[in-house]
C-alpha positions in Angstrom: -11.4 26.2 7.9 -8.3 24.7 6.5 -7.7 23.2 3.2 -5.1 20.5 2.2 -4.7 19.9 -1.1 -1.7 17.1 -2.6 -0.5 16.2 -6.2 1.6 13.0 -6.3 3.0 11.7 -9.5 4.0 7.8 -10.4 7.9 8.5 -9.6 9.1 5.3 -9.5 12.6 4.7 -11.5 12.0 0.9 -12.6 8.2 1.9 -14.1 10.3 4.4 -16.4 13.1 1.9 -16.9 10.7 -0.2 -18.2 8.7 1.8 -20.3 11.3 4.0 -21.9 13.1 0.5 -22.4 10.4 -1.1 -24.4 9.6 2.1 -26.4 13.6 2.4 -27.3 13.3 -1.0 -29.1 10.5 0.3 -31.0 12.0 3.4 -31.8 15.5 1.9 -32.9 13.1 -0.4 -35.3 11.2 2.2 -37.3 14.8 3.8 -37.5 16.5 1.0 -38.7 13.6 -0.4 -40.9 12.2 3.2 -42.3 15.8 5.3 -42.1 18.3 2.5 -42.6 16.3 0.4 -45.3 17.0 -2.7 -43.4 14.5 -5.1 -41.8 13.9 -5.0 -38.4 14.3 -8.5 -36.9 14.0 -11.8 -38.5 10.3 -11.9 -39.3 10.0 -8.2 -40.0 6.2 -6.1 -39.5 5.1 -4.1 -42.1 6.3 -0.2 -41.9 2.8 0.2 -41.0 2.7 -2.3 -37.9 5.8 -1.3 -36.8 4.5 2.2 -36.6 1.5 1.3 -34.8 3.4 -1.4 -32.5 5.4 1.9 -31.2 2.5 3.9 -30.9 1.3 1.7 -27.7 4.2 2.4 -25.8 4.8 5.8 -26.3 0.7 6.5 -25.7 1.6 4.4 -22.4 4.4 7.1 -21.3 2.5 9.8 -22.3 -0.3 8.8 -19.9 1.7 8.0 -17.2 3.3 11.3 -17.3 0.3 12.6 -17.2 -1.2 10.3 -14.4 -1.4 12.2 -11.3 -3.3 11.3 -8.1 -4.8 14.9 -6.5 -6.2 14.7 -2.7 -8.6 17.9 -1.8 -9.9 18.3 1.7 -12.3 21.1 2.1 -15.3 21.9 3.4 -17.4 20.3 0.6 -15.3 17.1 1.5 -12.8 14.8 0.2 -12.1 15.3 -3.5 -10.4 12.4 -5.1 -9.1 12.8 -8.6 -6.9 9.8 -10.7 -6.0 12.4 -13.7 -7.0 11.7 -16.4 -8.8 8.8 -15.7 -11.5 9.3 -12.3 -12.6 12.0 -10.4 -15.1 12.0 -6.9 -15.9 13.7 -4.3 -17.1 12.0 -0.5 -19.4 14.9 1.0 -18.7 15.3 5.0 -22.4 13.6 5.9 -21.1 10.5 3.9 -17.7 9.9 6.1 -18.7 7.3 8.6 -14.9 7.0 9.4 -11.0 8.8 8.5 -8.1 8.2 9.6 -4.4 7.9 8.3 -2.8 4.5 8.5 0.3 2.7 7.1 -0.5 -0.3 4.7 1.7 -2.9 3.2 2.0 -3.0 -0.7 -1.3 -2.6 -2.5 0.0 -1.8 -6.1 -0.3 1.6 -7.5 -3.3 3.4 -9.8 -6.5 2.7 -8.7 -7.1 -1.3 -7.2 -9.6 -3.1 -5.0 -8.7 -4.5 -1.8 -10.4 -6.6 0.4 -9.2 -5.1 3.2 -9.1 -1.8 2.1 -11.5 -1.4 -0.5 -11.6 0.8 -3.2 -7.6 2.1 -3.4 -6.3 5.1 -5.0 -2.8 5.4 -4.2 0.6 6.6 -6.2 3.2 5.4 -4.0 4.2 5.0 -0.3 2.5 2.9 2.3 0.8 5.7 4.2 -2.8 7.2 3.1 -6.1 7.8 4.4 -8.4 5.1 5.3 -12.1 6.2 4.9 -15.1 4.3 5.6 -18.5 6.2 4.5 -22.0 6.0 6.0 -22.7 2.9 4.0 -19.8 0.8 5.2 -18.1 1.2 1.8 -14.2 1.7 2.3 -11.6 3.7 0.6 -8.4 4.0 0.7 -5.8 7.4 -0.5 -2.3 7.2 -0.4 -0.5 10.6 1.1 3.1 11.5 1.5 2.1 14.5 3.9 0.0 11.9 6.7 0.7 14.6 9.5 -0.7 17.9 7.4 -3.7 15.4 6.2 -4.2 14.5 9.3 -4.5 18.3 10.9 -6.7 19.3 8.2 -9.1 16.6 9.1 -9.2 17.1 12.8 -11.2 20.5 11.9 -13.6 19.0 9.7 -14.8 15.3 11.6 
């Protein structure tokens, strides 16, 4: 049987406009307040809060470089995995329902809908709607809907 594995990365240009934005601003203070002498702003932090304070954002680019949504289908089932942060797998005998549909914006990471349920999606408005045994839905966003959807003919 076939397999169908997909890695998709957050790749959207204003998420890294803003984030390398914010963290420049921090950056540019602990150079001008630790390398230039001069207080940054006009109610300066510590050198040690400042430090911290530009800790958050870089911590928040390093983890969305690292975020990475990772869609297996084999034939122990559909493997789900939001690296670093969740990981499952939906056995065959607990897929009620698949198929691939297009959605409208549901926001990106991993979000509840109520019409979709539980959604794991990096980008796009196409992914693969799954309904298990127990009428619990979940959604995957894809960017390769056509090889998904050939993988999956073999296995429901």
């Amino acid at each position: 049987m076939a397999e169908y594995h997909e890695t998709q990365k957050l790749a959207h240009w204003w998420l890294w406009l803003i984030l390398l934005g914010v963290a420049s601003i921090w950056v540019y203070g602990i150079y001008q307040q630790l390398y230039l002498g001069e207080p940054f702003g006009n109610n300066p932090m510590t050198n040690t809060g400042l430090l911290i304070s530009t800790v958050i954002p870089l911590g928040l680019i390093f983890l969305f470089t690292t975020l990475s949504l990772r869609t297996t289908v084999d034939a122990r089932g559909i493997h789900i995995r939001y690296f670093p942060l969740w990981s499952t797998l939906i056995p065959w005998d607990q897929v009620g329902h698949a198929e691939i549909i297009e959605y409208g914006f549901v926001g990106y990471g991993i979000r509840f809908s109520p019409t979709y349920g539980t959604v794991y999606n990096a980008m796009g408005h196409t992914g693969l709607q799954i309904i298990k045994t127990s009428g619990r839905k979940i959604l995957i966003g894809t960017q390769r809907p056509e090889e998904l959807r050939a993988v999956l003919a073999q296995y429901l």
